[in-house]
C-alpha positions as CSV (number, residue, x, y, z in Angstrom):
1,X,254.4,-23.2,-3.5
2,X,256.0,-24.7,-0.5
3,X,255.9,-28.8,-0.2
4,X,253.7,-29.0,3.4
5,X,254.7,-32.8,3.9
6,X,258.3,-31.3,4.0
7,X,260.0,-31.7,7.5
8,X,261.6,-28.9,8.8
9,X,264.6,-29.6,12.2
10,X,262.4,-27.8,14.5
11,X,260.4,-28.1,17.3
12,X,256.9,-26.9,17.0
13,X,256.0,-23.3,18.7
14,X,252.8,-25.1,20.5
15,X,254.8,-25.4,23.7
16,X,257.7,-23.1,23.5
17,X,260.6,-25.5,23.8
18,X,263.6,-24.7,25.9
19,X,267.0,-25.4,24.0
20,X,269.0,-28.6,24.8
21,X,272.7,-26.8,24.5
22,X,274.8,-28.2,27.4
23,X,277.2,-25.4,28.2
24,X,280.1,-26.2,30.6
25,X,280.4,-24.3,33.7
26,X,283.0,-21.2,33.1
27,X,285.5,-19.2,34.8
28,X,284.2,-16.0,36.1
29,X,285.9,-13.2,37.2
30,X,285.7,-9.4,38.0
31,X,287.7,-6.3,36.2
32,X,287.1,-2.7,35.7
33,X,286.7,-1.7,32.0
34,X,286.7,1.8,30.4
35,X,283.4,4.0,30.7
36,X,282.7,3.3,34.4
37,X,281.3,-0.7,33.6
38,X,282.4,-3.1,35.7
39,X,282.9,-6.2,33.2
40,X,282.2,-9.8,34.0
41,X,284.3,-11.6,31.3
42,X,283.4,-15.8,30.9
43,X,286.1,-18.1,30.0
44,X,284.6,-20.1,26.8
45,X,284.8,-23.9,27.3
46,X,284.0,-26.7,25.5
47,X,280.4,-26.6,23.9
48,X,278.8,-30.2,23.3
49,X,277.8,-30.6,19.8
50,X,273.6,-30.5,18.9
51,X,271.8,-31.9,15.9
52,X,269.7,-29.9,14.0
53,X,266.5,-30.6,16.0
54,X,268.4,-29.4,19.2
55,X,268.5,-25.6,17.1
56,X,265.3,-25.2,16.6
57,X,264.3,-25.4,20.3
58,X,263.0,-22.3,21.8
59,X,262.0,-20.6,25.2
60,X,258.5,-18.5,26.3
61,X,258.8,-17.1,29.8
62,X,257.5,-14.7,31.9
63,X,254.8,-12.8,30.1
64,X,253.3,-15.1,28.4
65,X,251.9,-16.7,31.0
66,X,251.6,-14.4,33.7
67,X,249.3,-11.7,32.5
68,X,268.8,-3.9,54.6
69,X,271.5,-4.6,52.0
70,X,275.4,-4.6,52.0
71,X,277.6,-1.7,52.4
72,X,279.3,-0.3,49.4
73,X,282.3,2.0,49.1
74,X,281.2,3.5,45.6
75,X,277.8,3.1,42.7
76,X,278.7,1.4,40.0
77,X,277.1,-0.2,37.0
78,X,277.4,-3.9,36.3
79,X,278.2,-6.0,33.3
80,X,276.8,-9.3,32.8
81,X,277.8,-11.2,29.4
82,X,275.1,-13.7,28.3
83,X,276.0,-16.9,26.6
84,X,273.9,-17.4,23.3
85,X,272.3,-20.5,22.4
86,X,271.4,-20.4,18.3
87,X,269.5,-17.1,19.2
88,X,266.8,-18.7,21.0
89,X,268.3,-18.7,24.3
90,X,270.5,-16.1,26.8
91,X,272.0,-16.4,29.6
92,X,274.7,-15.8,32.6
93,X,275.9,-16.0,35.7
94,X,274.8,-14.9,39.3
95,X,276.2,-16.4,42.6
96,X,273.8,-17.4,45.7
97,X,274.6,-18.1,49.1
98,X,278.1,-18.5,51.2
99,X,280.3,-19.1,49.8
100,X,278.9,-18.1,46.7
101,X,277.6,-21.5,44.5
102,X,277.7,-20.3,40.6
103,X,274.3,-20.3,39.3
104,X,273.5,-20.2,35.3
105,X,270.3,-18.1,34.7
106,X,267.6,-16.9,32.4
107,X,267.7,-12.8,32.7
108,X,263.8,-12.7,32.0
109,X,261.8,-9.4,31.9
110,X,258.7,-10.7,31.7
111,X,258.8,-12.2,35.3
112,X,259.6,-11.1,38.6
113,X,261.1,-13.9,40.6
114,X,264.4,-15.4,41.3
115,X,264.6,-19.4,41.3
116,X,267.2,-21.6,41.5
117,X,267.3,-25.8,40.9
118,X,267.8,-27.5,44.3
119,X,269.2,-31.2,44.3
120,X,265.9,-32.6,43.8
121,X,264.9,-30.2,41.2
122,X,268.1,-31.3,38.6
123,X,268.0,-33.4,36.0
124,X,272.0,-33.4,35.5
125,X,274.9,-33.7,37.4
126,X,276.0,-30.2,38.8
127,X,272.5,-28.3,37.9
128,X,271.5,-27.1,41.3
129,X,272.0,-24.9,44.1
130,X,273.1,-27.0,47.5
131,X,271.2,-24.3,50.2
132,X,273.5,-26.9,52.9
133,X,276.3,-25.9,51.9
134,X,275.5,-22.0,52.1
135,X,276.5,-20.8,56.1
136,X,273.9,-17.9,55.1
137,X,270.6,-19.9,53.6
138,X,267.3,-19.6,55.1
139,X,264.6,-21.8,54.6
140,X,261.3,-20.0,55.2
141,X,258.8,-22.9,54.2
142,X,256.3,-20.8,52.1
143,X,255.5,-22.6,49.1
144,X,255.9,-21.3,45.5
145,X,254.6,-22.0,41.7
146,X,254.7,-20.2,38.8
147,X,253.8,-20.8,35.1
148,X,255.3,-19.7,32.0
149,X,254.4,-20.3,28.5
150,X,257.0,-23.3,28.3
151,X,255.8,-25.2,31.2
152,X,255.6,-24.8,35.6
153,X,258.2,-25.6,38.1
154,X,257.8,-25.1,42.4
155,X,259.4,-25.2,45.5
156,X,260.0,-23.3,48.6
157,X,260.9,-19.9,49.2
158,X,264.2,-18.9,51.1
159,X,267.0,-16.5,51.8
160,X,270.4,-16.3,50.9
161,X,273.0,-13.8,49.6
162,X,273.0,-13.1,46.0
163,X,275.8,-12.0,44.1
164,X,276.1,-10.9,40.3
165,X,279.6,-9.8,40.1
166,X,280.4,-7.5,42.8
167,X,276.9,-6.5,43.2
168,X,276.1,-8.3,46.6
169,X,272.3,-8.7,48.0
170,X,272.4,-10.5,51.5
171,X,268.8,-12.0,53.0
172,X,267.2,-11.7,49.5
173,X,264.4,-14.0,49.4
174,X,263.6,-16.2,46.3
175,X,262.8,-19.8,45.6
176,X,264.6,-23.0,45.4
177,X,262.4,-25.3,43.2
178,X,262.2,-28.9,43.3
179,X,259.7,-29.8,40.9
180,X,261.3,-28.8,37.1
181,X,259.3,-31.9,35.6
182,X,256.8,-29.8,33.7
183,X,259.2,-27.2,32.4
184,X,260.0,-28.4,28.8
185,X,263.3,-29.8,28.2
186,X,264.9,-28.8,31.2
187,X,267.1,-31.6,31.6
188,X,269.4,-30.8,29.0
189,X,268.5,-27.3,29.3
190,X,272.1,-24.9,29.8
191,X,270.7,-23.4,32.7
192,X,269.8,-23.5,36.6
193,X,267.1,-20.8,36.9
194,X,265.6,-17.6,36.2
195,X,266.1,-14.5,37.4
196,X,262.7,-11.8,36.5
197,X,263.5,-8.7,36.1
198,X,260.1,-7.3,36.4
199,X,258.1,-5.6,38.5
200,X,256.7,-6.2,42.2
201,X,253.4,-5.9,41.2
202,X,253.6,-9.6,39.6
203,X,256.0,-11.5,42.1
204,X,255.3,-14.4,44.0
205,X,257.0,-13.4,46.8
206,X,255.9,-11.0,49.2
207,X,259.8,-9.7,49.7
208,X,261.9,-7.9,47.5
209,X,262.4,-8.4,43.6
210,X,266.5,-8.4,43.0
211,X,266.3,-5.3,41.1
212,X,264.3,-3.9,43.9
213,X,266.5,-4.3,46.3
214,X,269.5,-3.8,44.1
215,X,267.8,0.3,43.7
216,X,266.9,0.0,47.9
217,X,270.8,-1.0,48.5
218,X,272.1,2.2,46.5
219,X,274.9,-0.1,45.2
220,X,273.4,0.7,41.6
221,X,275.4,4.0,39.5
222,X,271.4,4.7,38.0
223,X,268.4,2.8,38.8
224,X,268.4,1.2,35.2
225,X,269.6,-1.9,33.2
226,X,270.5,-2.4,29.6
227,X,270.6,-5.0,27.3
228,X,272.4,-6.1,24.3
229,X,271.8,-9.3,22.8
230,X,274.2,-10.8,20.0
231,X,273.2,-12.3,16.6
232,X,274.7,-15.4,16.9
233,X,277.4,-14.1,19.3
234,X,276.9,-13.1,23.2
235,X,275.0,-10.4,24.8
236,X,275.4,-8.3,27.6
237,X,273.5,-7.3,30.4
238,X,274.6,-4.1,32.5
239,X,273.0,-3.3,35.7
240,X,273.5,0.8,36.5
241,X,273.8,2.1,33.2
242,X,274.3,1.1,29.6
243,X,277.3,-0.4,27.2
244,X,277.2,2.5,25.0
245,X,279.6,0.6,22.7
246,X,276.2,-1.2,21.5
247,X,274.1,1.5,21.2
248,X,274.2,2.7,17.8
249,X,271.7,5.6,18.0
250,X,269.8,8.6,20.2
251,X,267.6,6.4,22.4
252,X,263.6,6.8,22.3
253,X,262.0,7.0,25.6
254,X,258.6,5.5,26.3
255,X,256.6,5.4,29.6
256,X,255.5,2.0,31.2
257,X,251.8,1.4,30.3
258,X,251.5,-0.4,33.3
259,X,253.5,-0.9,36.6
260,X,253.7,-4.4,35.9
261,X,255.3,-5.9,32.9
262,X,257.9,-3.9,31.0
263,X,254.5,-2.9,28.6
264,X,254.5,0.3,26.3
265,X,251.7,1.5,24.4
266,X,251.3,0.4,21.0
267,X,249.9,2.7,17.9
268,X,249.9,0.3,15.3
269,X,251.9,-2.4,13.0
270,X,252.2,-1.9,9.9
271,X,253.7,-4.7,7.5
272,X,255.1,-2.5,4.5
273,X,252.8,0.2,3.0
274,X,249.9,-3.0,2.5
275,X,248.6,-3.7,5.6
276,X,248.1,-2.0,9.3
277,X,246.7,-3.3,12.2
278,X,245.8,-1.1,15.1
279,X,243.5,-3.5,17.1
280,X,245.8,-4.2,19.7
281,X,247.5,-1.5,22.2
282,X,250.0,-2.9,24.0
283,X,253.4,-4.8,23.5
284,X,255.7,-6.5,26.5
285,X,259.5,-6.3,25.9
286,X,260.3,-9.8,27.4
287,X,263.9,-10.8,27.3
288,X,262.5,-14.0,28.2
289,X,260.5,-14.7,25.3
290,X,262.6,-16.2,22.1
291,X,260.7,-15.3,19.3
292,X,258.0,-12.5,18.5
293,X,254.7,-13.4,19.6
294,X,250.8,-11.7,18.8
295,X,246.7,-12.1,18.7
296,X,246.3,-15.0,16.3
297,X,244.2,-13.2,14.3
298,X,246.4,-10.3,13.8
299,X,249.5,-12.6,12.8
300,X,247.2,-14.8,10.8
301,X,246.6,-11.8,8.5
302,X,250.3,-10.8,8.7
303,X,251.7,-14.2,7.3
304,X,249.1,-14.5,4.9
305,X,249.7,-11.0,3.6
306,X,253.5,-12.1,3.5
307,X,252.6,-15.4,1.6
308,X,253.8,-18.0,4.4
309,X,252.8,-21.5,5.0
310,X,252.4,-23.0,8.0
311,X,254.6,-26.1,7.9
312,X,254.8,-27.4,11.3
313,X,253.1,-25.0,13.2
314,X,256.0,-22.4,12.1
315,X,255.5,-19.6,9.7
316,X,258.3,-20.1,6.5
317,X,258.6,-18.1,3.2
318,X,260.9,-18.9,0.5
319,X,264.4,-17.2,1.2
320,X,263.9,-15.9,-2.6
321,X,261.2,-14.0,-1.5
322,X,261.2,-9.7,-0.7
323,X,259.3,-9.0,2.2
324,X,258.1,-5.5,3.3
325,X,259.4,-4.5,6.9
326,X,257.5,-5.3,9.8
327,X,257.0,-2.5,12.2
328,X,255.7,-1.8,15.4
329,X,255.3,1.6,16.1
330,X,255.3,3.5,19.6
331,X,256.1,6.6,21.1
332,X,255.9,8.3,18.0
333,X,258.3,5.9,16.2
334,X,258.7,3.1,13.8
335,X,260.7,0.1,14.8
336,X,261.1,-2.0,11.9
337,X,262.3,-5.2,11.2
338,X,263.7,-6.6,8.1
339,X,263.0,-9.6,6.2
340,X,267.5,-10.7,7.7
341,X,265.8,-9.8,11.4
342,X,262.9,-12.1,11.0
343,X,264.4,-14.5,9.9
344,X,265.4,-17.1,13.0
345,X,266.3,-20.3,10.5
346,X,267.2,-21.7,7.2
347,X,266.9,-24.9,5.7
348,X,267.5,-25.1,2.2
349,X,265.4,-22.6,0.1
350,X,263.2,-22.2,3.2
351,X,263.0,-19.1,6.0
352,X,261.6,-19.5,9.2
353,X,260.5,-16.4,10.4
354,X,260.6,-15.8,14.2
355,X,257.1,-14.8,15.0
356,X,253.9,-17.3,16.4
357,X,250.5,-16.9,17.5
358,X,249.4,-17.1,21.0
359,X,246.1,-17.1,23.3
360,X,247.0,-15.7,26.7
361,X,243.4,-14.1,27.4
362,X,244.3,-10.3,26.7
363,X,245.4,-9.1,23.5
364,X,249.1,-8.0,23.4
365,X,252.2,-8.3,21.3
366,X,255.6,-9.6,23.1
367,X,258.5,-8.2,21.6
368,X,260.8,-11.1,22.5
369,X,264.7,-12.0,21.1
370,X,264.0,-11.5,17.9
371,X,262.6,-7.5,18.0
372,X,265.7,-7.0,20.8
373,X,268.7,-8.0,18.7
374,X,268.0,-5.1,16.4
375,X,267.1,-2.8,19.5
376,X,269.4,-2.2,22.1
377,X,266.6,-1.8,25.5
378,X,267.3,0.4,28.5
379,X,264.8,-0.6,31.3
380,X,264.6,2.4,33.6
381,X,263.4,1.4,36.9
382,X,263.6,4.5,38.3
383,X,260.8,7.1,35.7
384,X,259.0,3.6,35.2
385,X,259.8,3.8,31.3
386,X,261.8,2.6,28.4
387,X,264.8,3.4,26.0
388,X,264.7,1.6,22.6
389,X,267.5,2.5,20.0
390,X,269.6,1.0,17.3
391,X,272.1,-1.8,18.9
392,X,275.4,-1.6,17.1
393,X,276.7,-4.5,14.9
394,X,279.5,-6.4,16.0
395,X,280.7,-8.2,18.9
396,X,283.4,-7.0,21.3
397,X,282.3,-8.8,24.5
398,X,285.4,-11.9,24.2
């Protein structure tokens, strides 16, 4: 049996933690690339060093808590590389306002708005966006709060341009917030704001959702995204199309249960041939969302079937042990996850498996990081649906 008084260097999933990695700001810069991608390549500079409780921290977004553009000579498909924080966190680089400011954000599908840290919002020297200094910002004095499962944050709403590489979105409206204090960790948090890629139907604001208006401006190759995210390495994120040097398999299409969230219908999950639930019919794919996350009761039974403790208020199994897949299975296919994709942390003969309990109101699953590193995702805006397939090992993105 597992020692319970043991003390394990991470923070508990009771409040989804956001990570405390300081990244520097990089270089960024556009270039074509082979296949039709535009490619935003990052400079790496130097990472501050973390102790062990700084890895452990995690981030819940979006759904867990939330239950006349530019002219353009040619469509094109954007690529986005995310910056990887232990697995727990991703994230990039937009630009907003004129001339463009760099802003570091959260690409989160289980939300819909675009925020940004004003002055009084930061916690760190450099952490905000300076709407003064932008010749195109509009201050429209709406207010604007929203919640996510790691804490709230508010402001105002504005407009501004917005840029992600040479994608350009002038008078978007979104909100510069300058209240952060009840959004965990966010002072030594690696990034500025988050950028929903959801739909309408759950936005705050009354204008345009960037992807939206990214279809509306015809800038876009397709009216889809794709994302690849890296164990332990960066992802990517292309807007127009898909890196199909990640994809690793035919893709499996599955239509949006609802016009809100990025949800699909779910059959079952079955853990091995020993136990299957079928209670609960519907899973979010939420970039946003670190870990996996389901009905209490549902991974209650799962862990217990597996033989976990709760140490902590995480789920951990002895890294001797041989644990059946996990698999959720939709559209008329198994996803499955291994014991090695599970498995979010080790500390000495003990595994940490990346899933939690939650209580949002309606029974759902959220397919976070953890089910989307094995799964390369295409989001297609357009038919309202959903590509899943086998993400190719490897990392060719530096």
């Amino acid at each position: 049996s597992i020692d319970s008084s043991f003390s394990l260097p991470i923070a508990s999933p009771a409040m989804a933690m956001l990570s405390t990695l300081a990244f520097a700001v990089a270089t960024l810069s556009t270039s074509a690339a082979a296949g039709g991608l535009l490619r935003v390549p990052i400079s790496k500079l130097h990472v501050q060093k973390v102790d062990d409780q700084s890895r452990g921290a995690k981030v819940m977004l979006g759904a867990a808590a939330q239950l006349g553009m530019a002219p353009h000579t040619a469509r094109t498909a954007q690529d986005v590389l995310l910056r990887n924080q232990y697995n727990f966190v991703y994230h990039g680089e937009i630009n907003v306002g004129t001339p463009g400011q760099p802003v570091t954000v959260i690409f989160d599908t289980g939300s819909s708005d675009l925020w940004v840290a004003d002055a009084r919002g930061a916690q760190g020297e450099g952490l905000y966006f300076d709407g003064d200094s932008s010749t195109t910002h509009d201050s429209l004095h709406e207010p604007f709060q929203i919640s996510y499962g790691s804490g709230d944050v508010s402001g105002m709403f504005c407009e501004d341009t917005v840029a992600i590489g040479q994608l350009t979105l002038p008078n978007l409206t979104f909100a510069l917030v300058s209240d952060t204090s009840g959004l965990n960790n966010w002072d030594v948090s690696p990034f500025n704001g988050i950028l929903g890629l959801g739909f309408d139907s759950i936005a705050k604001s009354s204008g345009q959702t960037l992807m939206s208006a990214l279809v509306a401006s015809g800038q876009l190759e397709r009216p889809v995204f794709g994302f690849y995210l890296g164990d332990n390495s960066p992802g990517e994120l292309v807007f127009g199309g898909v890196d199909p040097a990640h994809v690793a398999s035919d893709f499996t299409w599955v239509n949006v249960a609802l016009a809100t969230w990025w949800a699909v219908g779910l059959d079952s999950i079955k853990l091995g041939d020993v136990l299957t639930l079928s209670a609960t019919r519907m899973a979010i794919v939420d970039s946003g969302t670190s870990l996996l996350a389901g009905p209490k009761r549902e991974v209650d039974a799962l862990m217990a079937t597996t033989g976990a403790e709760v140490i902590q208020g995480l789920y951990v199994v002895s890294c001797a042990a041989r644990l059946p897949d996990l698999a959720f299975n939709f559209g008329g296919k198994s996803f499955a996850l291994s014991m090695e994709d599970l498995v979010i942390q080790k500390v000495g003969g003990l595994c940490i498996l990346g899933i939690q309990a939650i209580d949002i109101g309606m029974p759902l699953w959220i397919l976070g990081d953890v089910f989307m590193r094995k799964y390369y995702v295409q989001f297609d805006w357009g038919q309202k649906r959903l590509g899943f397939a086998l993400a190719a090992s490897g990392n060719n993105l530096v």
